[in-house]
C-alpha positions in Angstrom: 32.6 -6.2 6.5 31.1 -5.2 3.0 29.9 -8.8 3.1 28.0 -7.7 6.6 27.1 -4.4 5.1 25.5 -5.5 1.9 23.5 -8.3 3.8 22.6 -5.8 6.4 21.1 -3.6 3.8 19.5 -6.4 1.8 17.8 -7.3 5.2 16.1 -4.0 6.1 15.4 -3.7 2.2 13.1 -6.8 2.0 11.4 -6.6 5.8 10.7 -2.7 4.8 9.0 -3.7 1.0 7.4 -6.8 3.4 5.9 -4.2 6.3 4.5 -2.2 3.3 3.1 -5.2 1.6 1.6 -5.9 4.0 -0.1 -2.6 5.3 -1.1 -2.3 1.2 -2.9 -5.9 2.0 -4.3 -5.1 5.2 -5.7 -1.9 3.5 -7.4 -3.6 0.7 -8.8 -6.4 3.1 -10.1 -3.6 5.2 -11.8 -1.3 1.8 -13.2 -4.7 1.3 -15.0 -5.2 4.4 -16.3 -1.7 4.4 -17.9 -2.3 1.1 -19.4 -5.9 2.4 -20.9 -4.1 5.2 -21.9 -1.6 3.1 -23.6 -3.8 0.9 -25.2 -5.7 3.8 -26.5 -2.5 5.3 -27.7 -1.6 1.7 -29.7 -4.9 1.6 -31.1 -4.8 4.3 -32.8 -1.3 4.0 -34.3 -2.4 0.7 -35.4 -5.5 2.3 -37.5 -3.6 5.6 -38.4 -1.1 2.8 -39.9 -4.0 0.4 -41.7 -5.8 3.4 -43.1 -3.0 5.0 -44.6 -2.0 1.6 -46.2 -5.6 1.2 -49.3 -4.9 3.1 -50.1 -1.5 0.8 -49.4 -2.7 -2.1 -51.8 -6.2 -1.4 -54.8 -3.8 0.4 -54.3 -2.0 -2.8 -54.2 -4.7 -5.8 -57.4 -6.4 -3.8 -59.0 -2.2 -3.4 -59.0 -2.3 -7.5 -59.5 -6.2 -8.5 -62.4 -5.9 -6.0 -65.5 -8.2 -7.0 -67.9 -5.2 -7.4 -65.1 -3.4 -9.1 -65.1 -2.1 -12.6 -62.4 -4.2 -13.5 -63.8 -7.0 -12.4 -66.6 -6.5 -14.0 -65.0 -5.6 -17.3 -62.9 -8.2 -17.3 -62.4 -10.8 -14.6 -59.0 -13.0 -15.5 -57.3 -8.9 -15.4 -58.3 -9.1 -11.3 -57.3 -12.0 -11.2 -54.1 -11.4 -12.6 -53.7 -8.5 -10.6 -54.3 -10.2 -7.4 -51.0 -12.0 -8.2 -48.7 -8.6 -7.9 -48.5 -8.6 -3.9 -46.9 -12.1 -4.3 -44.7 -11.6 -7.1 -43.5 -8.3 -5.0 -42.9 -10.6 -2.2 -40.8 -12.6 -4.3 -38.8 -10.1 -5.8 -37.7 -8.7 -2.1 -36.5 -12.3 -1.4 -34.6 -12.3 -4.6 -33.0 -9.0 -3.0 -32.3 -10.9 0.1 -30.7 -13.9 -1.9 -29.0 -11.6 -3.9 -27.4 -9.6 -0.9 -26.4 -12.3 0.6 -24.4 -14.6 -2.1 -22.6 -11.0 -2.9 -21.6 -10.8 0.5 -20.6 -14.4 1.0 -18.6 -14.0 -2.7 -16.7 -11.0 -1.5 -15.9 -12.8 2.1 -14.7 -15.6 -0.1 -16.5 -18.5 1.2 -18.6 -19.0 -2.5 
């Protein structure tokens, strides 16, 4: 009977500290989803921010490196140089978007 007793408590004792393992687990999975999605949401924002913001910023950079310009005229390699913002812009938004999704995939756990 003590025998009984003693392995009855031993019982509930381990599947109670394993049901709140395993709600703890569940828990952090779940914080960790939320942050993923939050990240992905985050990314994404940036990313239809920084692309609608292409077309400006290139009307703009050709506006001042015009040919009848005054910087053109001062100097022409500075317009040309500054005709090459709108595509380094560009490629700093697709650095976001690689960068928001190889966070993503890190914290999912398939990199």
């Amino acid at each position: 009977m003590e025998y009984y007793l003693l392995f009855k408590f031993y019982y509930y004792r381990v599947l109670h500290l394993n049901i709140i393992e395993f709600n703890i687990n569940i828990k952090e999975e779940v914080k960790q989803q939320n942050k993923m999605i939050a990240n992905l949401i985050g990314g994404f924002v940036a990313i239809l921010i920084g692309t609608s913001l292409v077309g400006p910023v290139s009307s703009e950079v050709n506006t001042a490196a015009a040919t009848n310009g005054a910087l053109y005229n001062s100097s022409s390699w500075g317009a040309t140089v500054l005709k090459l913002v709108p595509g380094f812009f560009a490629l700093g938004i697709l650095g976001i978007g690689i960068a928001v999704t190889y966070s993503s995939l890190r914290q999912a756990g398939v990199v």
